[in-house]
N, C-alpha and C positions, 0 to 999 in steps of 0.2 A: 096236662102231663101227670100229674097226682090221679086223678081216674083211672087213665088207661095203666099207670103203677100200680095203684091197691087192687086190682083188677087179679092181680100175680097171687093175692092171699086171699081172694074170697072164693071159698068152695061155690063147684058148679054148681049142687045143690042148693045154694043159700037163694033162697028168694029177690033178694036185696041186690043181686049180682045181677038182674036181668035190668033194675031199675039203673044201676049204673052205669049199661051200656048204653041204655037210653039216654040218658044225659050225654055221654060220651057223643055220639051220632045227631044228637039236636046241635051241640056245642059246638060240632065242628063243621055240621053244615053253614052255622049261624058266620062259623069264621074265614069259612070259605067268601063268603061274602064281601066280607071286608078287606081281602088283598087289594093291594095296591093292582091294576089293571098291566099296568108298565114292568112292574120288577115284580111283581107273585109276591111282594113280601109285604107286613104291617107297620102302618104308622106308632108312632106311642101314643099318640091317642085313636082307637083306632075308626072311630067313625067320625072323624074332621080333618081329614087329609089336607085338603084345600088351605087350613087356618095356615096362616103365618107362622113359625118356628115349630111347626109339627117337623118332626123327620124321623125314618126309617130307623126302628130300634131294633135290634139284635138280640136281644132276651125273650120277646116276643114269639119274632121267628123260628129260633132255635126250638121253642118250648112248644109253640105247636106245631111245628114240620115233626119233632119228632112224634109227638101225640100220635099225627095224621100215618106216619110208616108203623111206630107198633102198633096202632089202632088195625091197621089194614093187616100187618102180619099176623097177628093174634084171628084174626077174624070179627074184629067187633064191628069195624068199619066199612064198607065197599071200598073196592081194590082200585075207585076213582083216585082214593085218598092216597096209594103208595105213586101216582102219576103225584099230583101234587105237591110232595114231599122231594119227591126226587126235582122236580122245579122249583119247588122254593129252597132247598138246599142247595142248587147251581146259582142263585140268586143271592144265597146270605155268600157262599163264594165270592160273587163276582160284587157285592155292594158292602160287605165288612168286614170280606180277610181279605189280609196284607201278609206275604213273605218276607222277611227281613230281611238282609244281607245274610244273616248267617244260616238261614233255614227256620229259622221260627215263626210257626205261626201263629199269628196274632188276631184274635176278633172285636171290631173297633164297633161303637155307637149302642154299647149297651148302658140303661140307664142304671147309676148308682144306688139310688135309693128310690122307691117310693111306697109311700104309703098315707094313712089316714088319722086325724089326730095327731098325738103328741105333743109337746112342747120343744121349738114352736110347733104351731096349731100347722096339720096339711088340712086342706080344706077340699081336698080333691078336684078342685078348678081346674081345667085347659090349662091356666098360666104356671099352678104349680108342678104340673106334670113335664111343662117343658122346661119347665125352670131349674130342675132338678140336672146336675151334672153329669156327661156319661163318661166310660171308662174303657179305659183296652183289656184285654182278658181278664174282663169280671165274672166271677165263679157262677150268677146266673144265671151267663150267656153259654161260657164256653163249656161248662157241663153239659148242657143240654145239647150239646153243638157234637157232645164227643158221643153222648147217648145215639143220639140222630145217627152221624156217620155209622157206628157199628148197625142200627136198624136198618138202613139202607144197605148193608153189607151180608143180612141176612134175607134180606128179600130179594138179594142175587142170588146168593146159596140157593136160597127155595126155587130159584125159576129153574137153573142148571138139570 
């Protein structure tokens, strides 16, 4: 997500711009990879699906569906990637929003925190990644979630 952003301020001309497509295009083929087979979307941890108390995180999703539509609108990516995006976005739909009674929507199973170090110590294990609590519209999920929608919304515009 940060990539295909700074992407917005680095002149054509910069040298360093062609390298960071490159990563961009390695990075998401690499996470293509690792969708869940079933729902298109990512584990929190995402190469041990199978393990015990893995499940389906929303922050993930959000961060690289949208990656994969501006990636593809901008032109950094192949246009395989706006297919995918528009499938894992019907996916983070149908597996972690909920409408409420009164119209609000809500994005569930994103993870609260994680990270590395600190006190206490994360030691970045399987257990403390799933150990960590998750949250209903947690600002890392559903920003990216609100980014996403509008990307998808211009790569309608562009087809028209």
């Amino acid at each position: 997500m940060a990539i295909v952003d700074v992407l917005d301020f680095i002149p054509s001309d910069d040298l360093r711009r062609e390298k960071l497509i490159d990563i961009l295009q390695n990075v998401s083929e690499a996470l293509v990879k690792f969708r869940d087979c079933e729902t298109g979307l990512w584990y929190q941890v995402i190469d041990m699906p199978e393990r015990e108390g893995n499940y389906l995180e929303a922050s993930c999703a959000t961060m690289f569906t949208y990656a994969f539509a501006k990636g593809a609108n901008k032109g950094y990516l192949d246009s395989k990637f706006l297919e995918i995006a528009k499938n894992s976005f019907n996916s983070i739909i149908k597996y972690h929003v909920k409408v409420d009674k009164n119209g609000y929507v809500d994005l569930y199973n994103t993870c609260s925190a994680a990270g590395l170090g600190g006190d206490p110590y994360r030691d970045g294990s399987f257990e403390y990644y799933i150990s960590e609590p998750t949250r209903k519209n947690d600002f890392k999920g559903y920003g990216p979630f609100i980014y996403l929608a509008i990307e998808l919304e211009k790569a309608n515009s562009l087809i028209k």
